[in-house]
N, CA and C atoms as a LAMMPS dump frame, in Angstrom:
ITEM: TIMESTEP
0
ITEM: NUMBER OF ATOMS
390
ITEM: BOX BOUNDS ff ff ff
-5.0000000000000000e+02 5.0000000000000000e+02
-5.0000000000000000e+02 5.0000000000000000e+02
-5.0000000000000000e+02 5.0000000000000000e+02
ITEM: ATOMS id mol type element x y z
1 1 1 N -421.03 292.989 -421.831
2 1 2 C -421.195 293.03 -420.385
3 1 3 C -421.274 294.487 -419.924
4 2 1 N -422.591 294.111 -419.155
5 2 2 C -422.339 295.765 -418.493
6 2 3 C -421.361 295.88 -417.305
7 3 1 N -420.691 297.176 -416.861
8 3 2 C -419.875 297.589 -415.876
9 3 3 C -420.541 298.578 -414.963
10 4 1 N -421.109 297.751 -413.832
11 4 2 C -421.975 298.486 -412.555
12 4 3 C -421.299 299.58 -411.871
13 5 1 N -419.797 299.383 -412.004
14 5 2 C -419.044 299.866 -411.007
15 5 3 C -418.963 301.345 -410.74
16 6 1 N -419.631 302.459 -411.95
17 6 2 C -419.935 303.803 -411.93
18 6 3 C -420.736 303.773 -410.958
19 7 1 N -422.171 302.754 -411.319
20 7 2 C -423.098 303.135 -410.54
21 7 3 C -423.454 302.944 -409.128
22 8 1 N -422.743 301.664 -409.037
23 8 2 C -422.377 301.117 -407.567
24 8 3 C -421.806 302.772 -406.497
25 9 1 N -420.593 302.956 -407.146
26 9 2 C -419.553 303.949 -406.841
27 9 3 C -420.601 304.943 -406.404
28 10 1 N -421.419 305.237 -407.66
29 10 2 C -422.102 307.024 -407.243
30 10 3 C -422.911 306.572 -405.784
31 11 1 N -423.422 305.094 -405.942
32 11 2 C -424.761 305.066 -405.043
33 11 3 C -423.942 304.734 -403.597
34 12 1 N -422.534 304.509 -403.985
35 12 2 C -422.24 304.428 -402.325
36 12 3 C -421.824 305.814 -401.771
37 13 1 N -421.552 306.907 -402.698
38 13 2 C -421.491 308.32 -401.993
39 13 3 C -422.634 309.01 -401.453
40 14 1 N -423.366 308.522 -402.208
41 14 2 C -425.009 308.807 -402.507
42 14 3 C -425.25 308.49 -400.855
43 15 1 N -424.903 307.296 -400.246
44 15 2 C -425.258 306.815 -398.907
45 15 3 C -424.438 307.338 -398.042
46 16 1 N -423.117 307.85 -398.078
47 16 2 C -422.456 308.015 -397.339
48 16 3 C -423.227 309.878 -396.901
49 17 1 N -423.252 310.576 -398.355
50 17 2 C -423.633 312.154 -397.54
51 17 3 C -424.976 312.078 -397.334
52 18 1 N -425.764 310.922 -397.452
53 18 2 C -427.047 310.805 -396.777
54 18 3 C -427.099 310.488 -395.311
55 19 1 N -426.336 310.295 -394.919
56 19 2 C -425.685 309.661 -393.184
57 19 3 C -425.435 310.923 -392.715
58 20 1 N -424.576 311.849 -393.058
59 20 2 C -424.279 313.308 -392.858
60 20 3 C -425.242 313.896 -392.707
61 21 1 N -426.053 313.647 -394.14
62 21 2 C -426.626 315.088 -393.941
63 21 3 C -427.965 314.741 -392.479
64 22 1 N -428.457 313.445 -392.414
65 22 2 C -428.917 312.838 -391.32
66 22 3 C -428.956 313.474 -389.868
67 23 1 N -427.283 313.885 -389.972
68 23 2 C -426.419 314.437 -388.622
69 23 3 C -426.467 315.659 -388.598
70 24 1 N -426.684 316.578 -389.755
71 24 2 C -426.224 318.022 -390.216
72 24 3 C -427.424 318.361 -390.565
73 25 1 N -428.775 317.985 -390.701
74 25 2 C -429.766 318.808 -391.539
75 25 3 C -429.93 320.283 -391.439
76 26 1 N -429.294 321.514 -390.738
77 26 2 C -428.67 322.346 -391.182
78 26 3 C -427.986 323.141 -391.905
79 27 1 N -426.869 322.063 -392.31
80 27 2 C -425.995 322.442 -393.104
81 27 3 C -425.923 322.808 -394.544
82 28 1 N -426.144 323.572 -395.234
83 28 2 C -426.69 323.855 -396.444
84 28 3 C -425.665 322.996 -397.337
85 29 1 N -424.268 323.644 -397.001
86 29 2 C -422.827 322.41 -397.606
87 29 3 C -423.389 320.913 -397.726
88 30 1 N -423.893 320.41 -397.033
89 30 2 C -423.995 318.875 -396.837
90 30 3 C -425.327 318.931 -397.74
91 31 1 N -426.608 320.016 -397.689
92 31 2 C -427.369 319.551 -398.094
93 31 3 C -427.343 319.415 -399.453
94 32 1 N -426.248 320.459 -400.045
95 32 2 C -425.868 320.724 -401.775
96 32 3 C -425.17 319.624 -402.041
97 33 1 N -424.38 318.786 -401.006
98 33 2 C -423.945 317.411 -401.429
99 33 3 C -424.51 316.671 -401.69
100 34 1 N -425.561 316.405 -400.926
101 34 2 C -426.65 315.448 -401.066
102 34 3 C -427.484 315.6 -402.723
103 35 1 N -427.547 316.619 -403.076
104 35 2 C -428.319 317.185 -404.166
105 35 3 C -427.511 316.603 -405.341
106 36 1 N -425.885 317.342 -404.76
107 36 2 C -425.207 317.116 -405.931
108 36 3 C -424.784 315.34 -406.528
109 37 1 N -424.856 314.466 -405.67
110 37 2 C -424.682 313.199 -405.084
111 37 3 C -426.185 312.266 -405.869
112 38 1 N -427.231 312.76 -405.617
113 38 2 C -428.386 312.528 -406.085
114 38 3 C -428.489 312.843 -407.621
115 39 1 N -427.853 314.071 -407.926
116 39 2 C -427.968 314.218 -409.414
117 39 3 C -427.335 313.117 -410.127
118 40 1 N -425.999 312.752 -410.193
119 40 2 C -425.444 312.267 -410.808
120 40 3 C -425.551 310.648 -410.539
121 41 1 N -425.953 310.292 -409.29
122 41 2 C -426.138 308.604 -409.398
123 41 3 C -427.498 308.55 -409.864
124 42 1 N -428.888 309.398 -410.449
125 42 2 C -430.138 309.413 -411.12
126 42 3 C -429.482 309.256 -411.753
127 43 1 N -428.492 309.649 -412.79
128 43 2 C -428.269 309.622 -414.268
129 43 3 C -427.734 308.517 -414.17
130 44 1 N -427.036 308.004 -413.888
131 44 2 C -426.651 306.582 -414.139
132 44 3 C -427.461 305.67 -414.133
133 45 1 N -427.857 305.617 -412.588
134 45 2 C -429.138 304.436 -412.558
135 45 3 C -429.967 304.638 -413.872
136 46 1 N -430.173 305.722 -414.553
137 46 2 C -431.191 305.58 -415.673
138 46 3 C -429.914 305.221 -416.73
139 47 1 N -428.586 305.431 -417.126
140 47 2 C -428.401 305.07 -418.378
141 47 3 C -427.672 303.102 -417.983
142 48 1 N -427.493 303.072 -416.784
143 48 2 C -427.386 301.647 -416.603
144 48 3 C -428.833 300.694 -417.153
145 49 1 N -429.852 301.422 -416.351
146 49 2 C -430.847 300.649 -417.064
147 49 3 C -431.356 300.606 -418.121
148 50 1 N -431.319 302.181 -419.339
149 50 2 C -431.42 301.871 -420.609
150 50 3 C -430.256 300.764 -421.089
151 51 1 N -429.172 300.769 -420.914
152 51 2 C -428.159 299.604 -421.428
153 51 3 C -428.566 298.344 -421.244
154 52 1 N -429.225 298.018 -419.804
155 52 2 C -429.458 296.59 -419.774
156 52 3 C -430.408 296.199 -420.41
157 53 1 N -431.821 297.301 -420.962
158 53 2 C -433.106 297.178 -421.606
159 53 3 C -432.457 296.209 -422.856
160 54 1 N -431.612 297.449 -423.634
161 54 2 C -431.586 297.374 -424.505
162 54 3 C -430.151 296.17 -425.319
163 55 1 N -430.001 295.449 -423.906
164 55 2 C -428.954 294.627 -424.039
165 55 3 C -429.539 293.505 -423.92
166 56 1 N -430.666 293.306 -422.909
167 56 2 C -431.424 292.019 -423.108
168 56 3 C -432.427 292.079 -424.122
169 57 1 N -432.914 293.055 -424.562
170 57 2 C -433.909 292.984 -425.529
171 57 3 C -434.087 293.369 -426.909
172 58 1 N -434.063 292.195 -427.944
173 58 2 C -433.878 292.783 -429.312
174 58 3 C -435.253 293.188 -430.035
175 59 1 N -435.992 293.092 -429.438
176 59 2 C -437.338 293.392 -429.719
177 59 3 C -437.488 295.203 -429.282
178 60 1 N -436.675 295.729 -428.981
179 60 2 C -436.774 297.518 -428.437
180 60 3 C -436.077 298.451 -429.834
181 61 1 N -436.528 299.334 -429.323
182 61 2 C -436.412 300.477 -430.555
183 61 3 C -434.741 300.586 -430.001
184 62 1 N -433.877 301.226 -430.635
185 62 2 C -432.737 301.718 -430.644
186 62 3 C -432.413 302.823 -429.503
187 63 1 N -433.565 303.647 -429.304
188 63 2 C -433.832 304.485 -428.529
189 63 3 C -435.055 304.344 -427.943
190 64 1 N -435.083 304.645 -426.256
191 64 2 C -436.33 304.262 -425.759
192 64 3 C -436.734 305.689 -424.611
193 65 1 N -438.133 306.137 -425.157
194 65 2 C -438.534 307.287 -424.217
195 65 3 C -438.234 306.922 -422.416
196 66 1 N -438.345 307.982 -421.949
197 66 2 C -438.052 307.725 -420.77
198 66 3 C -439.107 306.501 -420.02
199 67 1 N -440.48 307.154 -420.552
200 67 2 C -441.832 306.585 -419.988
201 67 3 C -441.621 304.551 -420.332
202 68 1 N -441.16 304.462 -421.569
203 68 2 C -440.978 303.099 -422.057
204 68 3 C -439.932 302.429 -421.217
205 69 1 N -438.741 303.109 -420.829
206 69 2 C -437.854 302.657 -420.087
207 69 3 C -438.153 302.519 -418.849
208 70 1 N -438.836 302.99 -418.119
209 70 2 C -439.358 302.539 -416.558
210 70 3 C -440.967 301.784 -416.621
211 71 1 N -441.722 301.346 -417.812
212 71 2 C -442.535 300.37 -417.893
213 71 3 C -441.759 299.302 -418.156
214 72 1 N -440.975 299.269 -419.524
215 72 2 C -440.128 297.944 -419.585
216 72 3 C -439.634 297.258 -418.465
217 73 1 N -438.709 298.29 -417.629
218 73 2 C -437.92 297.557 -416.242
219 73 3 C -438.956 297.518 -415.674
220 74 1 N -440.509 297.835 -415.021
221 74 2 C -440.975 297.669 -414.198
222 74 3 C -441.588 296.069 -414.49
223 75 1 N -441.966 295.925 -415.827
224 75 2 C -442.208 294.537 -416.894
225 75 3 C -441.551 293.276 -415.987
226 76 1 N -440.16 293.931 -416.109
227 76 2 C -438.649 292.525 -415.576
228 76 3 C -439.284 292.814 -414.525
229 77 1 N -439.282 293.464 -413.748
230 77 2 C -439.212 293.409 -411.919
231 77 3 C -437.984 294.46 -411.571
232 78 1 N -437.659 294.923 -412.308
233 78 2 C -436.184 295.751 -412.025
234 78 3 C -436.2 296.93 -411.001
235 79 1 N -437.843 297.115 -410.889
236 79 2 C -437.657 298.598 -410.082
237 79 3 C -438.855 298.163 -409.079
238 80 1 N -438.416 299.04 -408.017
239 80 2 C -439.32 298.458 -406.55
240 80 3 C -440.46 299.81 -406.831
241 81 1 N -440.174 301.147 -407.653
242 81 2 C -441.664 302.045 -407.326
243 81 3 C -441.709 301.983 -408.874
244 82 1 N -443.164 302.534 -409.34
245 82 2 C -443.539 302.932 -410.537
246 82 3 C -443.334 303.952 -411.389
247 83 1 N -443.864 304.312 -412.728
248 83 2 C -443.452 304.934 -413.233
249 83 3 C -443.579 306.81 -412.549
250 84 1 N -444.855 306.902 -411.739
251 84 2 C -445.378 308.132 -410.995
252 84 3 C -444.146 308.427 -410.268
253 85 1 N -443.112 307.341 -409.701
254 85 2 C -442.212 307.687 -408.671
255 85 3 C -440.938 308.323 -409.361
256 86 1 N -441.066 307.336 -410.174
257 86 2 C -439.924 307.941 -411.437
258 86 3 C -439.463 309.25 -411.844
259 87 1 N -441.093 309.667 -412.183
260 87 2 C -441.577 310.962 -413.138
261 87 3 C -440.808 311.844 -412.116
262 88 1 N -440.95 311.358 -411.028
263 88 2 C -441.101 312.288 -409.647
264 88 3 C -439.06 312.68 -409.713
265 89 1 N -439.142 311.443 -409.786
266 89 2 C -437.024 311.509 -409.321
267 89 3 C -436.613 312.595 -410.836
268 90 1 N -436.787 312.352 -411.813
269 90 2 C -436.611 312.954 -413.222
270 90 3 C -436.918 314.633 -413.182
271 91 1 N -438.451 314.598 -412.413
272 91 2 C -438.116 316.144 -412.328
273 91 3 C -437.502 316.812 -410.902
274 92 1 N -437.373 316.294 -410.07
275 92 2 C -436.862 316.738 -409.211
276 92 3 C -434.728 316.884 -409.797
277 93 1 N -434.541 316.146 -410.489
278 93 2 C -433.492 316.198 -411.027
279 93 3 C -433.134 316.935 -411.887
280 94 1 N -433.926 317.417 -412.589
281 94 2 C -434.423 318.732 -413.684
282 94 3 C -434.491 320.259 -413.024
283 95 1 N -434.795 319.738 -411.577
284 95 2 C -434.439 320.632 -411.061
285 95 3 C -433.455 321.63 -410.138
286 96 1 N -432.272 320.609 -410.423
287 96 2 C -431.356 320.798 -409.742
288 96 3 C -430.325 321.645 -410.207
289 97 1 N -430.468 322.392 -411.346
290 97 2 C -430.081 323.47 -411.577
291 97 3 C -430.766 324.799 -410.853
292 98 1 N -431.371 324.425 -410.143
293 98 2 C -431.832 325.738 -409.327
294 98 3 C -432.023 325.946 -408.082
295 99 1 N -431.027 324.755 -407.528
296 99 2 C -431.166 324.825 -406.608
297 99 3 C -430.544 325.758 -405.017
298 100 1 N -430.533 326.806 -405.658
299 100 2 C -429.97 327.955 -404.928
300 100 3 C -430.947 328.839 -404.49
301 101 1 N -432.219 328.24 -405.235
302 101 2 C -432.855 328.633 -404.21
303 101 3 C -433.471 327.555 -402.677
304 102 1 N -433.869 328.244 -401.68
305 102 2 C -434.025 327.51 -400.882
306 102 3 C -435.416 326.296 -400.943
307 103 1 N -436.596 326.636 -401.644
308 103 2 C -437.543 325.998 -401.746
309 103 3 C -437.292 324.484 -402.457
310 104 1 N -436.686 324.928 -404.069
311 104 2 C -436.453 324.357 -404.953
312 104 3 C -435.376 322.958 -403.736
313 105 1 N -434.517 323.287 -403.297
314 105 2 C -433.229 323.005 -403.046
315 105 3 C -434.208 322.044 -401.74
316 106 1 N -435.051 321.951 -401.074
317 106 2 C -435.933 321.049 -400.186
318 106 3 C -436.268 320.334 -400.503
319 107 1 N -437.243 320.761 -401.744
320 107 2 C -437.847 319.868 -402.265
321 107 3 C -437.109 318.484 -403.065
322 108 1 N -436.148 318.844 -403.757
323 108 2 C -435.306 318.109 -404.315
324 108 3 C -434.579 316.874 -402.928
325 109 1 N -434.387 317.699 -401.854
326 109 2 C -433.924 316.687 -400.837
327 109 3 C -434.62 316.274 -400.847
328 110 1 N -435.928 316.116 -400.526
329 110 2 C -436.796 315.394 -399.858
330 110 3 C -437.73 314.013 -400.562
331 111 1 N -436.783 313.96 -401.686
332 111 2 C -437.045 312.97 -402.712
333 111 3 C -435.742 311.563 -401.997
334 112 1 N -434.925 312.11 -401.794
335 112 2 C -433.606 311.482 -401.699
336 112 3 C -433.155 309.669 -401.245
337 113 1 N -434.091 309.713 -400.036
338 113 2 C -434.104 308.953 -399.649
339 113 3 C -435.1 307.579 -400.122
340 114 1 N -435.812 308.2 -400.671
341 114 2 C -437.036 306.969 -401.368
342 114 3 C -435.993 307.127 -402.528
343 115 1 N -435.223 307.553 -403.679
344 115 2 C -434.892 307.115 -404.518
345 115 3 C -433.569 306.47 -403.839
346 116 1 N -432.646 306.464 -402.675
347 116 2 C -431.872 305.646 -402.204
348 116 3 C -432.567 304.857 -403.072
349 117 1 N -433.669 304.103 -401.882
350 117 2 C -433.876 302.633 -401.558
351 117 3 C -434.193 302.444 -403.375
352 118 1 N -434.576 302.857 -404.362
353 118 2 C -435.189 302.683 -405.431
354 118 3 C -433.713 301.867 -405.923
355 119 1 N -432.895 303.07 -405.603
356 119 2 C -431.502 302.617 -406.413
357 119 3 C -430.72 301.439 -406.232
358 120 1 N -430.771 301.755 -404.748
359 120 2 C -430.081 300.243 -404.42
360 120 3 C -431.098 298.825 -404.58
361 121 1 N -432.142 298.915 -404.735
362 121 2 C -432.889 298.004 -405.409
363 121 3 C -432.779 297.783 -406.933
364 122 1 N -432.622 298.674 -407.65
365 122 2 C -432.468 298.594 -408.993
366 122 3 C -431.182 297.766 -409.116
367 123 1 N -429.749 298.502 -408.53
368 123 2 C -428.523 297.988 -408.43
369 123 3 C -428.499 295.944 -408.223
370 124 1 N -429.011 295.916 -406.912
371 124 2 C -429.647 294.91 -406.926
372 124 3 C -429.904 293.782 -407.713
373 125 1 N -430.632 294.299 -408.27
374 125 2 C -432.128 293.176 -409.604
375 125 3 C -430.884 293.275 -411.05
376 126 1 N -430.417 294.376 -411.208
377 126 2 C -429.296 294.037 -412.294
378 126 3 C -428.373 293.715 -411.795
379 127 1 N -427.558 292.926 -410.956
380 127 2 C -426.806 292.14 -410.336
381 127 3 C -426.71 290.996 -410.899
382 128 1 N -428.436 290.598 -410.421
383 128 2 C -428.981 289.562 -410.144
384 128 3 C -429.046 289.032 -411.803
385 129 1 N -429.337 289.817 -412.747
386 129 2 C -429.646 289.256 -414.047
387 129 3 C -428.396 289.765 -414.959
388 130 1 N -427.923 290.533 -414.462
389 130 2 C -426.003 290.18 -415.429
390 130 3 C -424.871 288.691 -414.821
């Protein structure tokens, strides 16, 4: 059995300094929350869903590229955008070691909210099939 409850957890902070920063778009503090908030519930949502791949399916390699892992779930129905949207959340997350600068550090927000809704849809659809 998988245990959602990391990912649940990250994606409800994830919503909460998205409400803030909503109120604050100013605030650089709130906006590095948001960043920092976004980093770490991406990583989950992706190793929750390699686990469930590879928990419903004995037909998968042991290890699955990133690209295979968001065709597979897109296969089930597991994810509401495609793999282009994906690519998109992955490097913007790649880039969040740099985000001191100001460009870098926008751009990365400005992903945020479309991967919300991605997440809590994903959260969702594996609910629904654990």
């Amino acid at each position: 059995m998988i245990d959602l409850t990391p990912f649940e957890k990250a994606l409800k902070t994830l919503d909460e300094i998205i409400i803030r920063y909503d109120k604050e778009k100013n605030d650089n503090a709130i906006r590095d929350a948001v960043i920092q908030r976004f980093e770490y519930t991406y990583s989950l949502s992706i190793k929750m869903l390699t686990r469930f791949l590879q928990s419903q399916a004995t037909d998968l390699p042991d290890t699955l590229t990133f690209n295979e892992t968001i065709r597979k779930a897109n296969q089930m129905g597991l994810l509401l955008s495609n793999l282009e949207k994906w690519t998109d959340y992955r490097q913007k997350r790649n880039m969040t070691s740099h985000t001191y600068e100001e460009t870098i550090a926008n751009s990365v927000v400005s992903v945020v909210k479309d991967f919300q809704q991605d997440a809590e849809f994903l959260l969702k659809e594996l609910k629904k099939h654990l």
